[in-house]
LOVEX-585053 format. One record per residue (C-alpha): x, y negated, z. Coordinates in steps of 0.02 Angstrom, whole numbers, padded with zeros to 5 digits, always signed. Each point is the difference from the previous one (the first is absolute). Layout:
REM residues N
XYZ
...
***
This chain:
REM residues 101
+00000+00000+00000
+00077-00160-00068
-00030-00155+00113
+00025-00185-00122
+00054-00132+00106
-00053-00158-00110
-00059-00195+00069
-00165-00018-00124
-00010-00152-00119
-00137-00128+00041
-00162+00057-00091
-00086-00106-00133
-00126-00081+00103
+00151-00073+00124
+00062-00153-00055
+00111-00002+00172
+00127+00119+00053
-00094+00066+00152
-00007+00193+00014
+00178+00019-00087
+00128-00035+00130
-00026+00178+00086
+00069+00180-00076
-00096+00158-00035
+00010+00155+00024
-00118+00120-00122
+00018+00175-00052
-00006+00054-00181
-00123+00121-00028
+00042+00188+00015
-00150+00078-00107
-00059-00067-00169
-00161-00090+00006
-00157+00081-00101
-00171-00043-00060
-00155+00050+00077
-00120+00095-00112
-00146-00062+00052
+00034-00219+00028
+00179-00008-00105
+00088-00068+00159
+00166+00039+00015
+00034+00109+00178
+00150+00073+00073
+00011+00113+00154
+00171-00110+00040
-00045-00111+00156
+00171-00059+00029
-00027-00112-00149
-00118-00084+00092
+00130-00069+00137
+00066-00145+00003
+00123-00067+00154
+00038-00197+00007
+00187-00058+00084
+00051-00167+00025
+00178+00035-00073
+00076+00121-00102
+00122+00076+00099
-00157+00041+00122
-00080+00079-00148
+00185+00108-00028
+00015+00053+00206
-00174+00060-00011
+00032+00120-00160
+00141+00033+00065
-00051+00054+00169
-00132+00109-00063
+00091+00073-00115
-00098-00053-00161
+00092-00008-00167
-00010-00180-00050
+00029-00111-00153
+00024-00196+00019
-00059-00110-00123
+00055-00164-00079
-00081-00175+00051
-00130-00054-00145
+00109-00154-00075
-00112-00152+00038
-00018-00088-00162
-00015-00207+00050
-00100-00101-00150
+00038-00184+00026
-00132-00109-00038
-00017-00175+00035
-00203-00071+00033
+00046-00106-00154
+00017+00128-00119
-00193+00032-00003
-00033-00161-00076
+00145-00030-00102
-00011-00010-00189
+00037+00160-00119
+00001-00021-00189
-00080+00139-00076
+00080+00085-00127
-00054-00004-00185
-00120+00138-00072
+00117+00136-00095
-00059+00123-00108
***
C-alpha cells in the first residue's frame, strides 16, 4: 500500500491560498475501481482510498509514514503561476486586428 505525501493546489473556486499551506497524506488505491451493473457508478471494495490525513508540515507527514511503517512517495509543490495585472488594464485600449482570410 503506497501512501502520496502531496500539499493540494488551491481549487478553482479559491481565489486565496487558504487550505494549501498544510501536507497530505492519501493512499493510492490497491484494487481497480469497477462499474456497477445496475446505476453505472464506479465502486471499489478499497476503503483505504477513502483516507485522507492532514499535517501541518511535511516532515510531520514523513515521521508519521515512517513510524507506521507505510511505503510513501513525496510529491512536488504545484508551481504557483503569478499573472500580473494592473486595474488599468481592463479599460485600456486594444486595436483589433484586421479581418484575414
Amino acid at each position: 500500500m503506497l501512501a502520496r505525501i502531496y500539499r493540494p493546489a488551491k481549487t478553482a473556486m479559491q481565489s486565496g491560498r487558504a487550505k494549501t499551506h498544510r501536507w497530505m497524506l492519501a493512499f493510492e488505491p490497491a484494487a481497480a475501481r469497477t462499474p456497477d451493473p445496475l446505476m453505472g457508478w464506479t465502486q471499489t471494495t478499497d476503503t483505504d482510498g477513502q483516507v485522507r490525513l492532514v499535517f501541518d508540515s511535511r516532515d510531520l507527514a514523513v515521521a508519521y509514514a515512517q513510524h507506521h511503517g507505510l511505503a510513501f512517495e513525496v510529491l512536488p509543490d504545484p508551481e504557483a503561476r503569478k499573472i500580473v495585472k494592473s486595474y488599468a488594464d481592463n479599460f485600456a485600449f486594444q486595436r483589433k486586428q484586421p479581418w484575414t482570410h
